[in-house]
Each structure stands twice: as structure tokens, then as C-alpha cells.
ZAMARGU-4260 file (C-alpha; in steps of 0.2 Angstrom, whole numbers, plus 5000, padded with zeros to 4 digits):
<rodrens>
0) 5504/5495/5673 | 5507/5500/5691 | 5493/5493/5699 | 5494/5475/5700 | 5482/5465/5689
5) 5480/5448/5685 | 5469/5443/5672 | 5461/5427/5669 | 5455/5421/5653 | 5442/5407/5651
10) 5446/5398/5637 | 5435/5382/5641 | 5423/5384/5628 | 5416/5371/5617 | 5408/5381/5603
15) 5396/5368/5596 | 5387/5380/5586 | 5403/5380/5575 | 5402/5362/5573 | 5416/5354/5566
20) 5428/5366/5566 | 5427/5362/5587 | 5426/5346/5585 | 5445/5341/5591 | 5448/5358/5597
25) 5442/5373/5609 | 5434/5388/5601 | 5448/5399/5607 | 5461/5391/5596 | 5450/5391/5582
30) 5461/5398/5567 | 5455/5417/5562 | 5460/5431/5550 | 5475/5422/5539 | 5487/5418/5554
35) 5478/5423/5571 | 5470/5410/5581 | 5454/5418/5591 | 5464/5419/5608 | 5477/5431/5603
40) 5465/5444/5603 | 5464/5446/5621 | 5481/5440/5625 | 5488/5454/5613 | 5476/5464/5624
45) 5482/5461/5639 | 5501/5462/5634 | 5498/5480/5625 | 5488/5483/5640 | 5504/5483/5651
50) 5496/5464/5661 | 5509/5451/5661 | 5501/5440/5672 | 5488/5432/5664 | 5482/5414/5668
55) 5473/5405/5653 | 5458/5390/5662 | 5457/5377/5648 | 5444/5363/5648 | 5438/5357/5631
60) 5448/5349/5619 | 5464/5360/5627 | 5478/5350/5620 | 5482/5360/5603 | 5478/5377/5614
65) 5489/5373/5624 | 5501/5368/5611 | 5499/5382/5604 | 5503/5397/5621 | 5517/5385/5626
70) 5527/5396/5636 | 5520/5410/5629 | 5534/5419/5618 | 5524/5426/5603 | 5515/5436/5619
75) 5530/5442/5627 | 5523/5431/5643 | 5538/5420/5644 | 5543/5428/5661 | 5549/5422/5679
80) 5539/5435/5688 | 5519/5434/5680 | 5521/5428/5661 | 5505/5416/5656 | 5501/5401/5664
85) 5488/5385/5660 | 5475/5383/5674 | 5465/5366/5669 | 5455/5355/5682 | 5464/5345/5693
90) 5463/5329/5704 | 5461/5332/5724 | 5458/5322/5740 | 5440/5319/5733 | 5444/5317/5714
95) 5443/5327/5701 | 5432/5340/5698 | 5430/5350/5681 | 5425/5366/5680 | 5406/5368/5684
100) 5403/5386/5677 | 5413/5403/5673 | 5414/5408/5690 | 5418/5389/5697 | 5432/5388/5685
105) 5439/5406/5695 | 5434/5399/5710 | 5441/5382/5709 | 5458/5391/5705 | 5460/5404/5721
110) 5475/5396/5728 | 5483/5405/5710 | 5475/5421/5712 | 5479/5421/5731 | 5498/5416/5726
115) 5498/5432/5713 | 5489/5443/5727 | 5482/5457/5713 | 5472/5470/5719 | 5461/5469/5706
120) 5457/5453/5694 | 5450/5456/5677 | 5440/5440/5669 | 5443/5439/5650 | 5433/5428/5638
125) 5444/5419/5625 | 5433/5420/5611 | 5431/5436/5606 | 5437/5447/5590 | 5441/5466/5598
130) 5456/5477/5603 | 5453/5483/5619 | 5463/5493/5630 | 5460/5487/5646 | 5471/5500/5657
135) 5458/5514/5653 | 5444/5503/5658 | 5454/5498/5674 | 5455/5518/5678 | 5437/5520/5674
140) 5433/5507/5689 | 5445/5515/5700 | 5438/5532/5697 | 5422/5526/5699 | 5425/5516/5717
145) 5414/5501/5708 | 5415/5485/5716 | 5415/5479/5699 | 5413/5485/5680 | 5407/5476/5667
150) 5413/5480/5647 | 5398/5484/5637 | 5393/5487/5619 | 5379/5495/5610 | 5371/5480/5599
155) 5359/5483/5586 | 5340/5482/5595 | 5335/5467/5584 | 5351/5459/5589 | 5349/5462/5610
160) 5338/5448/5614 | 5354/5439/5608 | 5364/5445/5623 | 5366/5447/5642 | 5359/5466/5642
165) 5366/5478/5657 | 5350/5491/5661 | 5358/5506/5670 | 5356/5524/5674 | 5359/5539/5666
170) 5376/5540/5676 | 5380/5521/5670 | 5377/5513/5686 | 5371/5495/5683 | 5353/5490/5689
175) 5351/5474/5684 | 5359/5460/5671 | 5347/5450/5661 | 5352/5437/5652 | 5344/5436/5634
180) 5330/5447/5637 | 5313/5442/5627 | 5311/5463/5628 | 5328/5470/5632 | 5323/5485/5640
185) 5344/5493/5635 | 5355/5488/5621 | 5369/5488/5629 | 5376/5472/5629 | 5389/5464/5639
190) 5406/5461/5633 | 5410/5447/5644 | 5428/5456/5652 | 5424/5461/5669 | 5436/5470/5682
195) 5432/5467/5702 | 5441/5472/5718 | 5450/5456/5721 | 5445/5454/5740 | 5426/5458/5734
200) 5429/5442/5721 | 5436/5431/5733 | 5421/5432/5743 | 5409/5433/5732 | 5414/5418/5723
205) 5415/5408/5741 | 5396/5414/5744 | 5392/5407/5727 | 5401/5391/5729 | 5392/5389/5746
210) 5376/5391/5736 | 5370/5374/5730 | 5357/5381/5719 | 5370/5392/5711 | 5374/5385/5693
215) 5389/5397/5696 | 5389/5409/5682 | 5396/5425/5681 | 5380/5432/5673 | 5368/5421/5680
220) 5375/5422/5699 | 5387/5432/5704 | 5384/5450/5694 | 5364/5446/5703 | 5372/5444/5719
225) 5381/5458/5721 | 5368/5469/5716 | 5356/5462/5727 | 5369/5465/5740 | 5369/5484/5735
230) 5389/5480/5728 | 5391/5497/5716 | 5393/5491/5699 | 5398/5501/5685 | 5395/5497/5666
235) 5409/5504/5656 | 5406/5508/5638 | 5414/5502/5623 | 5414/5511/5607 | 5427/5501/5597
240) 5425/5485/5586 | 5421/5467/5595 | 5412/5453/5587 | 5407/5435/5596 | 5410/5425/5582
245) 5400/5410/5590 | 5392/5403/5577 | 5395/5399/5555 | 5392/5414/5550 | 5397/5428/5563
250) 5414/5419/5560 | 5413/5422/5544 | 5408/5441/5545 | 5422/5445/5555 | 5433/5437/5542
255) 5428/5446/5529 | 5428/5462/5542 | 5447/5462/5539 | 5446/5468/5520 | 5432/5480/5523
260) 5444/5496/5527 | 5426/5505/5538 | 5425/5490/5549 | 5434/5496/5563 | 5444/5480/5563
265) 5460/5485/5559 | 5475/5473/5561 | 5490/5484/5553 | 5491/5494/5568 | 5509/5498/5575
270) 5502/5506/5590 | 5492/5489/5594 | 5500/5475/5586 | 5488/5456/5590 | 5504/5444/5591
275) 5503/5427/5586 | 5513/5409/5583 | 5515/5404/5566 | 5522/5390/5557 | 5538/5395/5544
280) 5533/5395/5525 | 5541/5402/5510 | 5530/5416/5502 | 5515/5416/5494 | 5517/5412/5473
285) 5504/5420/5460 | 5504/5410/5446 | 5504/5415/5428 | 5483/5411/5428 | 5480/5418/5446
290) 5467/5434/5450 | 5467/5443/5465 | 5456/5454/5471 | 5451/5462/5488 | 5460/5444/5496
295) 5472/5444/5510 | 5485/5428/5506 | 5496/5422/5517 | 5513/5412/5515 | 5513/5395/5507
300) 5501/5397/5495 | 5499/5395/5477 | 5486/5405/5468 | 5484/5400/5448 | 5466/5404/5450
305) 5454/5418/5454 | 5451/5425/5471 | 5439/5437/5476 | 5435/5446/5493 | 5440/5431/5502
310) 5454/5428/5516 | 5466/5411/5512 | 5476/5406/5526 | 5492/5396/5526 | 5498/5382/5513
315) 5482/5385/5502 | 5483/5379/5483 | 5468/5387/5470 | 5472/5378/5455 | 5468/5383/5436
320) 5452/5388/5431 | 5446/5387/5452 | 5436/5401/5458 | 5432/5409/5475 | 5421/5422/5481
325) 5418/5428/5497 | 5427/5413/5506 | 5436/5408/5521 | 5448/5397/5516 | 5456/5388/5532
330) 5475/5378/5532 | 5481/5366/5518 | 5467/5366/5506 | 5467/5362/5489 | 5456/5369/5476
335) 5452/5359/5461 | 5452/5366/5445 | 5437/5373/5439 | 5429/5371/5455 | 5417/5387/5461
340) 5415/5393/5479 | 5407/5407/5487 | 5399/5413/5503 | 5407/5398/5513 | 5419/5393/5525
345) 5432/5378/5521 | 5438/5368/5537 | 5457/5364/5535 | 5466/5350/5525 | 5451/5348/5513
350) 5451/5344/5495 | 5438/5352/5484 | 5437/5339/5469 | 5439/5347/5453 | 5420/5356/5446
355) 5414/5356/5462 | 5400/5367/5466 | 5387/5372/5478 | 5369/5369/5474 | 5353/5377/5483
360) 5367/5387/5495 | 5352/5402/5492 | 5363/5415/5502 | 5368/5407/5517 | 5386/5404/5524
365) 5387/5387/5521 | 5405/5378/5533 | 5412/5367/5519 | 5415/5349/5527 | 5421/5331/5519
370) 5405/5324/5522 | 5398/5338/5509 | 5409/5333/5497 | 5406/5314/5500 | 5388/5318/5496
375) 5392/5327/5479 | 5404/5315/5475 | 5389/5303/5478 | 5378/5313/5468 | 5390/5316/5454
380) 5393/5300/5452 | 5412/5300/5457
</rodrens>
């Protein structure tokens, strides 16, 4: 890219509405898709974006995130001028202070951004499934002369009282950001990736830090602010796949998204390849009792039962007589035999005792955890 970006990706985020599976680590490494972790989705952005400055503001439970970015290789961001760098809280004169809100987490980390000297800054979410070319969007601002443009997608109307909602004019010029509306007024929901001038940032984000009522959000705060101050501010529309996969079951969907071919989520692209790090395992074995059918495998895994429309990642066994339907099967799990799943995500490292089966699941994604197993085995008299 020419013009000198830096992007940075908020990856703080706790996800309780995913429960355990964020227990011990933040929703941006959450394993997705087989081999992917949610986070290289935007970092894969950016890189096939032409941005190789990208700093990463970890919070929650940051120590297998960062574990896993390291010095950032798989992403081609192991570089001496930009490349990806770890922005967590720090310790000062007056002690240490966490981040306190999206925009306190930028603000809080200005000396970085003042250090890189972009013209422009785009803010990332780490928690989202899309591919996004985020050049195009960065010539959609320019051409437009905004002081900022905010990423936005149509949502389903039933879905927009879910969202932040962007109500614009005809020309795309945003009029005002409401924040989970009880009547959206627009459908056009806000992607979370924001471009700003940088100089228009910076001061924006000082006015907000000055603000003691602030609670320092960028939707809440500093997207009000600047329109209040008559900032142009330009809502750039997204027709592509993206899916905040917040909760059990919107995880789940975008899971089994990858083996529906009219998704629009389509990971064997050449021209837009989502890196990631992964562990080395021999291949995959299908044993002489092992069914497949619309499943994606990956490597380590030993299949002797019957898998259908379900995604298994890494190191997974499905023994004899097991069956799965519709599942999201996470790292090192074993399947007993004769055991029979479907609809339901499984943490990693479980083991599903043999015959085990859901009652009274009546349709819903159920997130498979030990203490549910606990409970049957109770129940069964194990």
C-alpha cells in the first residue's frame, strides 16, 4: 500500500456469552474452522490488504494469543520496519491502568501510533469471521474526504435491534449511530472496522479522555462526537460474508458456513488466502468402519465412525459405532463408541463416554462441556 496505514486490532475481548470455551482464553484465539483461530481473519486481511503494521491490544486472558502471533511469521509480520506488535496495559508513574474502553485501549497507546506516524489508522475488531479488502475501503474514504468511514453491513430487519445501526443519507453520509436500537430506523449494521484521518483521531480520542463522563467507546463516544462536531463521516458498504460469532450458536453457524458452498464464506481461495499457525501432525486415517460425508477433517485424526456435515479439527478420534451430525468437534477429543451427537459444539480435550447421548437438546446448539458429561454419567449410573 502506498499510503501509510497502521492498523490496530482490539483483541481484549472476553466473550462470556461463549462460556467456557473463554474461560482461560480471549475470544479472538478461540479455535475456528478446523485450523484457524478467529484472529486470523483480520490479520490475513490486513497482510492481503498490503498493511504490515499492525498492532494487536490484548487484555483478557492474553497469554495463549499471544503465544499463538509470536512474532508473527504465519502472517508474513515478522519485519524490522512495521510487522505485528503486542500493545497490552502497562504500569506508569500512577500504576497500572487497563484498558477502560475501545477507544481508551487506542488512546492509552498513542505514544505507538505517534512512533508509526500513519496518516491514516484503521481499528479492527478481532472477533469477527469475513475477508475484507480493506485498501478499497481506504480509497472509498479518501475519495470521499470523510473524517472517518465506518464498515457496514445490511443485517436482516429482525436481526438489527442486535447491532449498532448507521442511519444515513441517500449518498451514504452518516447521520447518526445508534447503538442496538428498540426500532432501527436502517439495517445497516456496523462492522466494527473503522478508518479515521489519524490527526482527526488523536484529537478526538484526547477530547474523549478529557470527558469524565465518557465511558470511551468508539460507538458510544467518539462516532457521537464527531458528528456532533459536524466531522463528515461516511458509511462504506459491505456486500461480502461477515458473521460475529459472539455467542454458542452464531459460532456454530459460521462453522457449518464452511461446508455450505452458497455461503459466501469460502476459505480455498488463492487470491485471498486467511494464514494461520498450526501444530505438525501426520494425516488424517479413515478407518475400515469410518463414513464421511459433507465434513471437513483435519490432520491427526482417526475416523472409524460416521461423520456427517460436521467440521473436526486437529487430533480428533470417532471411534466404532460413534456418530456425529452437524457438529463442531474442537482439538483432541475422543468419541466413544456408539456415542451419538448432533447439533452441538465440543470444547477441546473431552472424552464422550461410550453411548452417550443428548436428551431434551429440542433443536438448540447445545456447547458440550465435562460438567455435562458429569451429569449423564450421574444419571446413568456410571
Amino acid at each position: 500500500m502506498k499510503r501509510k496505514v497502521v492498523a490496530m486490532l482490539l483483541a481484549g475481548g472476553q466473550g462470556s456469552r461463549l462460556k467456557s470455551l473463554t474461560h482461560e482464553i480471549a475470544k479472538p484465539a478461540l479455535p475456528f474452522g478446523g485450523k484457524y483461530r478467529i484472529i486470523d481473519f483480520p490479520l490475513s486481511n490486513c497482510v492481503n490488504s498490503g498493511i504490515h503494521t499492525v498492532g494487536v491490544l490484548t487484555q483478557y486472558q492474553p497469554h495463549v494469543l499471544h503465544n499463538y502471533i509470536g512474532l508473527g511469521t504465519p502472517w508474513d509480520l515478522d519485519r524490522r520496519s512495521g510487522g505485528v506488535t503486542m500493545l497490552t496495559p502497562y504500569a506508569g508513574m500512577e500504576g497500572i491502568k487497563w484498558y477502560d474502553g475501545t477507544a481508551d485501549a487506542i488512546y492509552q497507546n498513542i505514544k505507538y501510533l505517534t512512533e508509526q506516524d500513519p496518516k491514516y489508522v484503521i481499528i479492527l475488531s478481532g472477533d469477527h469471521i469475513y475477508k475484507m479488502d480493506y485498501q478499497t475501503m481506504l480509497d472509498f474514504h479518501i475519495e470521499q474526504n470523510a473524517g472517518a468511514t465506518i464498515s457496514v453491513i445490511e443485517v436482516p430487519w429482525k436481526d438489527a435491534s442486535r447491532f449498532g445501526i448507521m442511519n444515513t443519507d441517500e449518498n451514504m453520509q452518516i447521520k447518526e449511530f445508534v447503538e442496538k436500537p428498540a426500532e432501527p430506523e436502517s439495517n445497516l449494521a456496523s462492522m466494527g472496522v473503522y478508518i479515521f484521518d489519524w490527526k482527526k483521531l488523536e484529537k478526538y480520542l484526547q477530547l474523549d479522555n478529557d470527558n469524565k463522563n465518557s465511558s470511551h467507546d468508539f460507538g458510544k463516544d467518539i462516532i457521537p462526537l464527531m458528528l456532533e462536531q459536524g466531522e463528515k463521516m461516511m458509511a462504506y458498504p459491505y456486500k461480502g460474508y461477515w458473521k460475529d460469532v459472539g455467542t454458542v450458536e452464531s459460532l456454530w453457524e459460521a462453522n457449518m458456513d464452511l461446508l455450505n458452498s452458497n455461503s459466501g464464506l469460502n476459505l480455498n481461495d488463492p487470491a485471498w488466502r486467511i494464514f494461520s499457525s498450526n501444530p505438525q501432525l501426520p494425516p488424517q486415517v479413515i478407518g475400515e468402519t469410518g463414513y464421511l460425508q459433507e465434513a471437513l477433517i483435519n490432520e491427526g485424526c482417526v475416523i472409524d465412525g460416521k461423520v456427517e456435515k460436521s467440521v473436526i479439527f486437529q487430533d480428533v478420534e470417532v471411534k466404532e459405532g460413534a456418530s456425529l451430525y452437524e457438529c463442531v468437534v474442537m482439538s483432541c477429543v475422543v468419541v466413544g463408541k456408539g456415542a451419538k451427537l448432533s447439533r452441538v459444539i465440543i470444547e477441546p480435550n473431552l472424552e464422550i463416554p461410550e453411548n452417550f447421548e443428548l436428551k431434551e437438546q429440542n433443536g438448540e446448539i447445545v456447547l458440550l462441556t465435562q460438567d455435562i458429561i458429569d451429569e449423564w454419567k450421574g444419571s446413568a449410573g456410571i
